[in-house]
FITOR-501765 format. One record per residue: x, y, z of N, C-alpha, C, O, CB in turn. Coordinates in steps of 0.1 Angstrom, whole numbers, padded with zeros to 4 digits, always signed. Glycine has a CB too. Example, Ala and Ser with C-alpha at 12.3 -4.5 7.8 and 13.67 -1.06 7.14 Angstrom:
+0132-0057+0078+0123-0045+0078+0132-0033+0078+0142-0033+0085+0113-0045+0090+0128-0022+0071+0137-0011+0071+0129+0000+0079+0134+0011+0080+0141-0006+0057
end
This chain:
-0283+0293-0599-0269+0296-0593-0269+0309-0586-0273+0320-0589-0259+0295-0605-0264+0304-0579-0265+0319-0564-0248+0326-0568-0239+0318-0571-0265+0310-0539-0246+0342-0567-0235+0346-0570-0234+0358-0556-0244+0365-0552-0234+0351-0586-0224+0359-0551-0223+0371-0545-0218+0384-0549-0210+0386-0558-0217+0369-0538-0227+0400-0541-0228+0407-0541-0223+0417-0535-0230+0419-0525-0233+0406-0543-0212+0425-0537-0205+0432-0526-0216+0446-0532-0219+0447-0544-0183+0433-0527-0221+0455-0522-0224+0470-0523-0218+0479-0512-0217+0479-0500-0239+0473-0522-0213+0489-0522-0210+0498-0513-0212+0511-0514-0210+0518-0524-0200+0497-0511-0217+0517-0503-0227+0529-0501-0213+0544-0505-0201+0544-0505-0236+0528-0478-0222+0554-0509-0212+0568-0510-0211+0568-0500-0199+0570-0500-0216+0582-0515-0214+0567-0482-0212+0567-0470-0204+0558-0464-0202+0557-0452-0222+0567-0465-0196+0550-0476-0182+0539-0472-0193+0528-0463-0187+0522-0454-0165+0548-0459-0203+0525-0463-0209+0510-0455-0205+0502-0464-0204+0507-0475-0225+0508-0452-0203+0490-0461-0206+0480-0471-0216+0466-0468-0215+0459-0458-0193+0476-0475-0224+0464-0477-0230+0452-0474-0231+0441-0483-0232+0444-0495-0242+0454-0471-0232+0427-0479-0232+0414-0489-0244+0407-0491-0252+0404-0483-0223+0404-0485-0245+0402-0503-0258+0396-0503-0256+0386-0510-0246+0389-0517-0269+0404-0507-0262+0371-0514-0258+0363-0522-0276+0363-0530-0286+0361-0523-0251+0348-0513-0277+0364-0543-0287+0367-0550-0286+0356-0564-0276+0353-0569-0287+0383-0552-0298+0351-0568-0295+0343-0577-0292+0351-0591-0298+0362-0592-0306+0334-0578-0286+0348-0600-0280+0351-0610-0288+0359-0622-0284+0366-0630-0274+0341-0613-0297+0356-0621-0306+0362-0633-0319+0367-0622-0330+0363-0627-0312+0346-0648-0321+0374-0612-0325+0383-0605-0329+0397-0611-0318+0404-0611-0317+0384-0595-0336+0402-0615-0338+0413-0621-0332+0427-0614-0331+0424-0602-0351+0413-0623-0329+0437-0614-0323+0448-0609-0334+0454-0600-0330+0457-0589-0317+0457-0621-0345+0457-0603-0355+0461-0595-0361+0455-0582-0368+0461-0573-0363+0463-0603-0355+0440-0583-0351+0430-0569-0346+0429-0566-0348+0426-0554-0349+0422-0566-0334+0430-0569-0322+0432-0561-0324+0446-0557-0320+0447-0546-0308+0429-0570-0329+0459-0561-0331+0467-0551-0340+0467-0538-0338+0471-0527-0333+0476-0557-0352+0461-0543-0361+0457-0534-0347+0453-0521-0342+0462-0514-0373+0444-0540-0344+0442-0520-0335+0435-0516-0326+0441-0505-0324+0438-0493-0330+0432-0525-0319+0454-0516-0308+0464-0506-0320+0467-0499-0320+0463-0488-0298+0480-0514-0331+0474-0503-0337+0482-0490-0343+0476-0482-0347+0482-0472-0347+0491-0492-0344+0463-0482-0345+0454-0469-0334+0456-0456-0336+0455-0444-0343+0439-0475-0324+0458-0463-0310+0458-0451-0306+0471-0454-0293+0471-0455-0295+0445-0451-0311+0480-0457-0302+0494-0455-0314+0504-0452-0313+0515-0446-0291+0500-0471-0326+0499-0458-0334+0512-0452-0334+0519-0462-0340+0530-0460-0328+0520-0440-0329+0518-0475-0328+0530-0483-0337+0526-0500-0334+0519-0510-0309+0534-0485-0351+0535-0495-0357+0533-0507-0351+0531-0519-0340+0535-0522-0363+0541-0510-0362+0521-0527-0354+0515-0539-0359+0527-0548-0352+0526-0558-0359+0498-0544-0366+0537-0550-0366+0548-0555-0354+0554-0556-0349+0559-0567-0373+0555-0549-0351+0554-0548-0335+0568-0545-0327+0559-0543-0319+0562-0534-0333+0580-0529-0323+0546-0549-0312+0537-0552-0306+0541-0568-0313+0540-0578-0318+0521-0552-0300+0542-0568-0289+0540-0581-0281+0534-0584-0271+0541-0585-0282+0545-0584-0278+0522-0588-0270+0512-0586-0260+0511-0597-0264+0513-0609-0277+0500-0585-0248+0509-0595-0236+0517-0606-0224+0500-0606-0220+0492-0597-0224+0538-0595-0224+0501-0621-0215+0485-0621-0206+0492-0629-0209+0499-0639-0222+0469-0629-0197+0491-0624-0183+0495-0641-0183+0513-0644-0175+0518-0652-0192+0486-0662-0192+0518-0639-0193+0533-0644-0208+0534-0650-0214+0544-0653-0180+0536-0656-0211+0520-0650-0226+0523-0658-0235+0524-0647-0231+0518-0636-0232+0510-0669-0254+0533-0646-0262+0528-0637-0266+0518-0643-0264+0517-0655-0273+0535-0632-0274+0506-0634-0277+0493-0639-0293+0499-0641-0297+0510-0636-0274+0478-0628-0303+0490-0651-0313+0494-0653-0326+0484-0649-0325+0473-0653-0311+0498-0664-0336+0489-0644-0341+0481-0633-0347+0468-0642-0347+0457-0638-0353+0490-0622-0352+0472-0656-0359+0459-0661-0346+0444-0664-0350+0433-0667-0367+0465-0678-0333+0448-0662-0326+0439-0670-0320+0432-0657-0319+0439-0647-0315+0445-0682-0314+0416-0658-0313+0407-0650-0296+0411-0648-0289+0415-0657-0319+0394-0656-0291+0407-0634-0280+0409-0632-0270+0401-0640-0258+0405-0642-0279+0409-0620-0274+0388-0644-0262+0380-0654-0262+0389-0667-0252+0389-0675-0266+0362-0660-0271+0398-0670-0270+0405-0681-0252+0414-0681-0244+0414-0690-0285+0415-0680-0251+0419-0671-0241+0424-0671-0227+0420-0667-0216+0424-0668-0243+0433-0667-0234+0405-0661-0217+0395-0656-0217+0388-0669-0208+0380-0670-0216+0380-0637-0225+0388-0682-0221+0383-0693-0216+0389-0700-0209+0382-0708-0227+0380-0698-0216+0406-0701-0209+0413-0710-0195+0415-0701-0186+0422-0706-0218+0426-0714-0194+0410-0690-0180+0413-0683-0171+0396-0677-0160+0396-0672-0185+0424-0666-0180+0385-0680-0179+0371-0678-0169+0374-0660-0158+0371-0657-0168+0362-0695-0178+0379-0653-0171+0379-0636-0183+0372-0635-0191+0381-0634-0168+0396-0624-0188+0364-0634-0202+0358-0625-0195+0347-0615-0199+0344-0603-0214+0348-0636-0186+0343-0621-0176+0335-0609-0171+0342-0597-0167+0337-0586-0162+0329-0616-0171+0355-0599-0165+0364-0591-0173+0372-0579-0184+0368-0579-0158+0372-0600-0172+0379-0571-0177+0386-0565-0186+0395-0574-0181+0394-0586-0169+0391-0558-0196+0402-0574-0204+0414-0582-0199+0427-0574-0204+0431-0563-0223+0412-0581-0193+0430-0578-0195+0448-0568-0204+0460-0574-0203+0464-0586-0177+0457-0568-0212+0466-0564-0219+0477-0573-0218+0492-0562-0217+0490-0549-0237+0471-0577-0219+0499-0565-0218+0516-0556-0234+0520-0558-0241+0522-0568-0204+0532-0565-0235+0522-0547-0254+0525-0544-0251+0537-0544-0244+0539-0534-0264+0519-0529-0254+0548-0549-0259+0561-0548-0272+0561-0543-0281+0553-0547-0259+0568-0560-0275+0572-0530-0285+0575-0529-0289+0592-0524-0301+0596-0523-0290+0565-0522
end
């Protein structure tokens, strides 16, 4: 199951991505730096106030928040 992904940069860009649901975090960065250019090194990826952590899968955290029906929004620090 494919869910969408709103990101948005400290520089106000925003970009969408539709990623399958249990995608690991360290792919989904791969991923951003495909379309932004911005090493997945110097990515930070922030859900809720938390950084996400690269070994754990993105339903990991639409389960503890049950939004997987919903858009994902995350703030990329870099």
């Amino acid at each position: 199951m494919e869910i969408s992904i709103i990101i948005k940069t400290n520089n106000k860009q925003i970009y969408r991505l539709k990623v399958e649901k249990n995608i690991y975090v360290y792919k989904l960065k791969h991923k951003i730096s495909e379309i932004t250019g911005i090493n997945e090194s110097k990515q930070s990826l922030i859900y809720e106030g938390k950084e996400l952590i690269d070994e754990k899968k993105i339903d990991f955290y639409g389960k503890l928040n049950k939004i997987l029906k919903q858009d994902f929004v995350l703030k990329l620090k870099f």
